[in-house]
Each structure stands twice: as structure tokens, then as C-alpha cells.
MIVOTOR-336953 format. One record per residue (C-alpha): x, y, z. Coordinates in steps of 0.25 Angstrom, whole numbers, padded with zeros to 4 digits, always signed. Example, Ala and Ser with C-alpha at 12.3 -4.5 7.8 and 13.67 -1.06 7.14 Angstrom:
<sites>
+0049-0018+0031
+0055-0004+0029
</sites>
This chain:
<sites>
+0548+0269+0679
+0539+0280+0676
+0538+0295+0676
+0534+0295+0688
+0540+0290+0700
+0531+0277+0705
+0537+0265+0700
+0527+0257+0690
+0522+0243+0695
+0532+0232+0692
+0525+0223+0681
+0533+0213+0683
+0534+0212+0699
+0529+0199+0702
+0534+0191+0692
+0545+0180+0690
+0553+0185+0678
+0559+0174+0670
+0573+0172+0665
+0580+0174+0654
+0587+0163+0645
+0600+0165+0639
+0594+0169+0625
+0587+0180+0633
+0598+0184+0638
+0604+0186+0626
+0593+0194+0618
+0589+0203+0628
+0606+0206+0631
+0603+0221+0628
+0592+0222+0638
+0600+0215+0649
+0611+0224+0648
+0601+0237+0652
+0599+0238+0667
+0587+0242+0667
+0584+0228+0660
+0595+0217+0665
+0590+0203+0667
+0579+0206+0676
+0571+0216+0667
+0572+0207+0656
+0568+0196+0663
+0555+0207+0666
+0553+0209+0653
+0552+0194+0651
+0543+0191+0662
+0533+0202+0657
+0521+0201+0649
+0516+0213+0639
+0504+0214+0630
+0505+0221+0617
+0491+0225+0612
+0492+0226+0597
+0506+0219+0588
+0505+0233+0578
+0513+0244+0576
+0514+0247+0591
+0514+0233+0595
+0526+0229+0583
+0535+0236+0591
+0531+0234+0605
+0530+0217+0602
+0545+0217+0596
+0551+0226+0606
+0543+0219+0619
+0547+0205+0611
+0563+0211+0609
+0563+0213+0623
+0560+0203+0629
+0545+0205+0636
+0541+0190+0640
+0526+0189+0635
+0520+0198+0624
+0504+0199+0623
+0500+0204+0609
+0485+0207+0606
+0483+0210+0593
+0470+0204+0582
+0477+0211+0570
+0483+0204+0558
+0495+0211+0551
+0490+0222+0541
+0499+0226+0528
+0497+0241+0535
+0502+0236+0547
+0516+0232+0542
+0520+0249+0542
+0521+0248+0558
+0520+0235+0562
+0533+0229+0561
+0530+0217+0568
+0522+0213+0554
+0529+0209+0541
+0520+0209+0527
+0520+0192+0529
+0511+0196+0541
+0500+0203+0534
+0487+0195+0539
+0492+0188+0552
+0489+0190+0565
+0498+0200+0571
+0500+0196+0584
+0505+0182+0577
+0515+0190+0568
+0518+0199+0581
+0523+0185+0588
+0531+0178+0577
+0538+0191+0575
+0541+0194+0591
+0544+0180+0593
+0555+0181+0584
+0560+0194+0590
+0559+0186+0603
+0556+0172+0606
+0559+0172+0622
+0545+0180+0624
+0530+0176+0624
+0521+0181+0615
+0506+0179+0616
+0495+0183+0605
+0483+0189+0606
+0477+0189+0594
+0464+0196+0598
+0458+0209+0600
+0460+0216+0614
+0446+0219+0618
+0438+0221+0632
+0436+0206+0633
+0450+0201+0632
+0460+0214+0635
+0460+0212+0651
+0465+0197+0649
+0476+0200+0640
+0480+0212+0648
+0480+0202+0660
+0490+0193+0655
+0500+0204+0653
+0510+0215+0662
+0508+0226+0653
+0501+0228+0638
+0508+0237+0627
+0497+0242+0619
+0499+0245+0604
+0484+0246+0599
+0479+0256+0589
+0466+0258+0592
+0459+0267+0605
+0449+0254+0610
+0461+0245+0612
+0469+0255+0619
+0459+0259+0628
+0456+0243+0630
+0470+0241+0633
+0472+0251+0642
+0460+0248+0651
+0465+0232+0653
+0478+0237+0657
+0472+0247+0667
+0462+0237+0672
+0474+0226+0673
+0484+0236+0679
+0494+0234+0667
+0502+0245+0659
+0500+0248+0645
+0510+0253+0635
+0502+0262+0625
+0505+0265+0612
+0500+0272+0601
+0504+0278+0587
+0497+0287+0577
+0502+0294+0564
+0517+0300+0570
+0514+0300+0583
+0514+0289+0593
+0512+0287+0610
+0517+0278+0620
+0514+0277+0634
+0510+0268+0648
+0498+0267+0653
+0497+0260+0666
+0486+0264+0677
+0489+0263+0691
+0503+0270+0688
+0500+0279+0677
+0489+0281+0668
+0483+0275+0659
+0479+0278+0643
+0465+0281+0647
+0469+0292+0657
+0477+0297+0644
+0464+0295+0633
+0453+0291+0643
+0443+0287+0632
+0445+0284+0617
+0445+0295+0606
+0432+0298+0599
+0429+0289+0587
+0437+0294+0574
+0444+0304+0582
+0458+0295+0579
+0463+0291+0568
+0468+0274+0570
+0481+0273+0564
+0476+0268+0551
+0471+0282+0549
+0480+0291+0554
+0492+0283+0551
+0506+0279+0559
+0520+0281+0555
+0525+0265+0554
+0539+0269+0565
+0529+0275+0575
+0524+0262+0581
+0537+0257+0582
+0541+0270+0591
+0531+0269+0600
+0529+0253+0600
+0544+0253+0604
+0540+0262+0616
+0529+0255+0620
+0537+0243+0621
+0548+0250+0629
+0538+0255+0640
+0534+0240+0641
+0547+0235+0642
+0550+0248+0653
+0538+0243+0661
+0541+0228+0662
+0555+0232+0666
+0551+0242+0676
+0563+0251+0670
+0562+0265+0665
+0550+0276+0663
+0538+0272+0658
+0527+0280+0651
+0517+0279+0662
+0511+0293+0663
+0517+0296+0649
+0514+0297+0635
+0523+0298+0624
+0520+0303+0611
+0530+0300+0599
+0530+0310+0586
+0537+0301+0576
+0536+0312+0567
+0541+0324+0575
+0550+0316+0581
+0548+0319+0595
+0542+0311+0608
+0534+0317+0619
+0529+0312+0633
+0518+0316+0639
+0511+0313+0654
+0500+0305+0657
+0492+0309+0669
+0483+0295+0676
+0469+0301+0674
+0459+0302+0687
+0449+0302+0676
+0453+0289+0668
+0442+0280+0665
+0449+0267+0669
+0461+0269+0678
+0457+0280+0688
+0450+0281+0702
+0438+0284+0694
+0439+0275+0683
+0425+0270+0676
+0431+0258+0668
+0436+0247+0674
+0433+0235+0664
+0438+0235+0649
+0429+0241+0640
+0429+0242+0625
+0431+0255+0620
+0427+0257+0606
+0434+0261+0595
+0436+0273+0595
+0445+0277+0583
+0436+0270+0571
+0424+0275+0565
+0411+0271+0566
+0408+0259+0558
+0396+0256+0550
+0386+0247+0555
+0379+0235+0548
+0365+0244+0547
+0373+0256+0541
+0378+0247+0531
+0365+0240+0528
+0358+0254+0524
+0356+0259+0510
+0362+0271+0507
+0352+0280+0500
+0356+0293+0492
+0351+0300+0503
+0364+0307+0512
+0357+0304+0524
+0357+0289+0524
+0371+0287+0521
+0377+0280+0533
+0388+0288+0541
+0397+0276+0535
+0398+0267+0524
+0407+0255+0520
+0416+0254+0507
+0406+0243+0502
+0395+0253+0502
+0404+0264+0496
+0408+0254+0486
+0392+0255+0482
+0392+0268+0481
+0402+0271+0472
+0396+0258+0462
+0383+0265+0462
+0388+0278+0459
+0383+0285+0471
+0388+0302+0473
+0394+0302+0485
+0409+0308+0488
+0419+0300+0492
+0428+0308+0503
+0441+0303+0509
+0446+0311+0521
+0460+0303+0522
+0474+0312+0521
+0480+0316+0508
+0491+0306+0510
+0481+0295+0514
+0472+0297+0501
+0485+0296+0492
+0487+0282+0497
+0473+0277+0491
+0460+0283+0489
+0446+0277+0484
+0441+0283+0471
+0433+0295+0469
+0437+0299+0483
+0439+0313+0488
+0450+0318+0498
+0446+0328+0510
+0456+0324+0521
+0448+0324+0535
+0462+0332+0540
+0457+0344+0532
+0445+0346+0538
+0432+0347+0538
+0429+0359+0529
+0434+0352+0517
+0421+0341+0519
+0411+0354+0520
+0406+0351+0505
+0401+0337+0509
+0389+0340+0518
+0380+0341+0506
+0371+0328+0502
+0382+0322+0494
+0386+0307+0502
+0401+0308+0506
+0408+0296+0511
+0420+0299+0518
+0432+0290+0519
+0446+0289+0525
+0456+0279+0529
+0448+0269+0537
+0437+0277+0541
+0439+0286+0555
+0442+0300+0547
+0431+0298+0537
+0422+0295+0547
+0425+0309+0556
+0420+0316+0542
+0409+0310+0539
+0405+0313+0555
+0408+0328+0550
+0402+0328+0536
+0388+0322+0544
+0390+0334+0554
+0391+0345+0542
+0378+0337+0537
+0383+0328+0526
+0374+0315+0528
+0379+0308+0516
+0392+0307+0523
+0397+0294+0526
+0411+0287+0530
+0415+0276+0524
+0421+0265+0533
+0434+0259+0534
+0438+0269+0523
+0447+0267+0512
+0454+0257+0519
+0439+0248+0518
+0439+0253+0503
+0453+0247+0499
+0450+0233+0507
+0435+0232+0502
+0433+0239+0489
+0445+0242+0482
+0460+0238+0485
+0466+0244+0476
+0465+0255+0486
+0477+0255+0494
+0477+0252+0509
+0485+0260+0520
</sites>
């Protein structure tokens, strides 16, 4: 069962497995004809309950493959509602779904790839307060999230509830897939034990995600689930594996358990969930910042502005430069007026002309990248530097939309 030789936990061990119906019988034909399923593993997979955290473009595929196969109860968390940019990835969503709730969307479409399967909706957040209830109700959770302070929240719950997690994770061309479970194996924090510094990593908004990946690795996300709940195969306990969808070429590497990890080792110094910040969004500004007049002088300019204020600026005519450190590629899709390019992939000898007295505000996609420069431009001694939050994406839904959206 895993690349080791001790046999993983049965998940299932103490529980009455229910029968299938004649209809059931006939849909999943194909799976009964495998030995490795038969009647019995089947009838696992419909006694077994999984909790999907996130319906998007790693939980699309994962819902429809878990529902296809046959998995008795599926748990979705998600608070999100369905997003025009979402439909590149996301199959689960149509363009008649824009607006709605997606784990509504998600169980109108599952029910109709399955309607002899459970599906419950948690239309919430997972956060400290409610992440080891859910977790509780479930024998294993796949998680599908995008961000670092849900991971680790996620992790944690399933380490404190001794329950496996099927992690995921996609970025530009390259995606990961792996099972974390302590007590057998290690868990994701004895991989990354603490969450990246602030800026340091692009969300997927920012650096982009080619539409197929999600789907590669979703689907191997729910075959792992699907090996675990029939106790069949090799997991990826003690594995990662890193898909390059543009090399074309997959790669495993091992896991070791950590005798350092915070929360699953002999030493472990968390033993209650936490939250964990967000760790891959700038710095917002606060409510004072916002509320303070901006002189000429380059010293009192905030370390972050808004559009709104931006807006003002450019009425009143004030000298400032506009820069914009997104990529070539990215500035031909849309750009704001009178804005210059300098891609933050260039470097930062490109910038050494704007540590003079001269405000610059500095702007990317959604924030993150510009706000790394304007960290740099105050380090060379540009006071008048400031990042302008929520970045062109803010510009186009609060100022002008004729800008286009990505």
C-alpha cells in the first residue's frame, strides 16, 4: 500500500459497508470487473466519507471523479462564488453560474454525474474555529486550496484528528501531488514547516496556471483517495510528485517524517489549531494610512496607496511616475494610461533612476510584485515610493472598466 513495507491503517475497519442496488451495480460495472475493487471495494467506497476543501480548479476535478466513482458522502467547503476568470480551469462552472455559490453549482452538477451519493455543503470559510468539527465528520479530506494559511490550517486538523490528507497544488506549468498523513508517514509541515515569507510567492492570479494542469493533478488527487479508501495500491505517503506540463515529464521525490516538525513530532510545540496568516499578500493599508493627507513632501507618502487616492492625484495633476513591474506579455493585455513598464523580472538595476525625490507608485497585477519594489526602492532611499494596492485589477473594477480584467 505504500513504499514502504508497513500496511497503512484501514480507514474503513470498523464499519458496516452498505449494499449496492441493481442500478449501482450497473454503473459502476467497470470497477467491479477489477479485482482489486469487486463488490466489496466498491461497497468501501460507498461507505466512506471525504472532505474536499475548495470546489476550484483542483476540487472540479477531484468532486467529479470522487462523484463518478462512487465515494458515499462528499464534504465541500468552499465560500467562493463563480468568477468569469474561473471558468479557464474550473470545469465544474458554466458561464450561467457567474455569481452563485460554488459549492451549490458544484452539487447540482455532481448530483447529475451521480445521484446515489451524499453531498453535503459547507458554504463557509475553513478557519481555527470550525476546521477540527468538519474534519471530524469525515475519513479522509482532499485538499484543493490556493493559499498557504488554509493549507497549513488543514494540515494541522488532520494531524490533530489522525486523518490523511490528499494535497495538491498547481502553479504556472508545474503542478504537486502528495499524501500527508502522521503517524505513518509525514506530514506537509515536516515538508515546508512554516509558511513562506510575505510576497515571496506569487498566488495564482499573479503568476498564472495553464487551464489542463488542474485537471492533471486534481485527477491524481482523487486516485490517491480512491487507493486509500480501497486499501489497494501505493500511495504517495512519503512521496512527492512534481508534474512539468510543459517538459512533459513527472518526477517523485521522498518525503522524510521530521524529528523537528512543529505539530507531528515527539517534540512538537503545536498542539491546538492556530491561524496562520497570510502569507502570500501584501500588506494592506490601514484605515489611519488612508485618512492621512498626502503632502508634496516624499516623506510622507504612505508605503501604499489606493486606486481612489491615485485617481486624485492624476485629477489634480500631481508629478509623480506611474511604474508597472508586470511582464511584457501581461502589460499587452491592458495597461493604465500614462504608465511606464519596468518588469520586476529584470531586476533591479533597471529601478536605479528612481531613488531621487520624484513620488513613484508602483503597480502590478494585484499587488504582491509591486509591493517587493517599493520595499526595494525605500531600501536605495526613494521615500516617495509607494505601491498601490489591489493593482490594476483594483483600477479596472473601481476606476475604469474599460480596462480589461485577467
Amino acid at each position: 500500500m505504500t513504499s514502504s513495507e508497513a500496511p497503512l491503517p484501514d480507514l474503513l475497519a470498523e464499519r458496516d459497508l452498505p449494499e449496492l442496488g441493481h442500478e449501482e451495480i450497473r454503473r459502476y460495472g467497470r470497477h467491479l470487473s477489477l479485482s482489486e475493487v469487486g463488490m466489496t471495494g466498491q461497497r468501501r467506497l460507498k461507505a466512506a466519507r471525504v472532505l474536499m476543501i475548495g470546489t476550484g480548479g483542483l476540487g472540479s476535478p477531484v468532486g467529479l471523479y470522487l462523484a463518478a466513482a462512487g465515494v458515499g458522502r462528499l464534504g465541500m467547503v468552499d465560500f467562493d462564488r463563480v468568477d468569469e476568470s474561473n471558468l479557464q480551469r474550473q470545469v465544474l462552472f458554466g458561464q450561467s453560474d457567474l455569481g452563485r455559490p460554488k459549492v451549490e453549482v458544484a452539487r447540482e452538477r455532481l448530483s447529475e454525474i451521480n445521484p446515489h451519493i451524499e453531498l453535503v455543503l459547507h458554504d463557509e470559510r475553513l478557519t481555527a474555529d470550525n476546521a477540527a468539527a468538519l474534519v471530524a465528520q469525515y475519513d479522509l479530506v482532499v485538499d484543493g486550496s490556493d493559499n498557504f494559511p488554509t493549507r497549513y490550517l488543514v494540515n494541522d486538523a488532520c494531524v490533530l484528528a489522525g486523518k490523511p490528507c490528499v494535497w495538491g497544488a498547481v502553479q504556472r506549468f508545474e503542478g504537486q501531488v502528495s499524501v500527508f498523513w502522521a503517524g505513518p508517514g509525514p506530514c506537509y509541515r515536516c515538508l515546508f514547516p512554516q509558511p513562506p515569507p510575505p510576497g515571496s510567492v506569487p498566488n495564482c492570479a499573479e503568476a498564472g496556471v495553464l487551464g489542463m494542469l488542474p485537471g492533471m493533478i486534481g485527477t491524481m488527487q482523487a486516485n490517491e483517495v480512491v487507493k486509500l479508501l480501497l486499501g489497494q495500491g501505493e500511495a504517495l505517503l512519503g512521496r512527492l510528485m512534481i508534474v512539468d506540463a510543459l517538459g512533459a515529464n513527472v518526477r517523485t521525490v521522498r518525503i522524510q517524517k521530521s524529528p523537528d516538525c512543529p505539530i507531528c513530532s515527539a517534540d512538537a510545540t503545536i498542539d491546538t489549531l492556530i491561524a496562520v496568516g497570510e502569507a502570500c499578500e501584501a500588506p494592506t493599508m490601514t484605515e489611519s494610512d488612508a485618512e492621512k493627507p498626502v503632502a508634496e513632501s516624499p516623506s510622507s507618502i504612505p508605503f501604499e496607496i489606493d486606486v481612489l487616492m491615485l485617481r486624485q492625484w492624476q485629477a489634480e495633476g500631481r508629478d509623480f511616475l506611474l511604474i508597472d513591474v508586470r511582464e511584457p506579455h501581461e502589460f499587452e493585455i491592458c495597461q493604465i494610461e500614462g504608465s511606464e513598464l519596468m518588469p520586476l523580472s529584470k531586476g533591479p538595476d533597471q529601478f536605479a533612476a528612481l531613488t531621487g525625490e520624484q513620488p513613484v507608485v508602483v503597480h502590478c497585477h494585484h499587488g504582491p510584485r509591486s509591493s517587493q519594489v517599493v520595499a526595494y526602492l525605500r531600501q536605495q532611499g526613494c521615500a516617495g515610493a509607494t505601491n498601490l494596492a489591489g493593482g490594476i485589477d483594483a483600477w479596472s473594477l473601481q476606476i475604469d472598466p474599460s480596462v480589461p480584467r485577467y
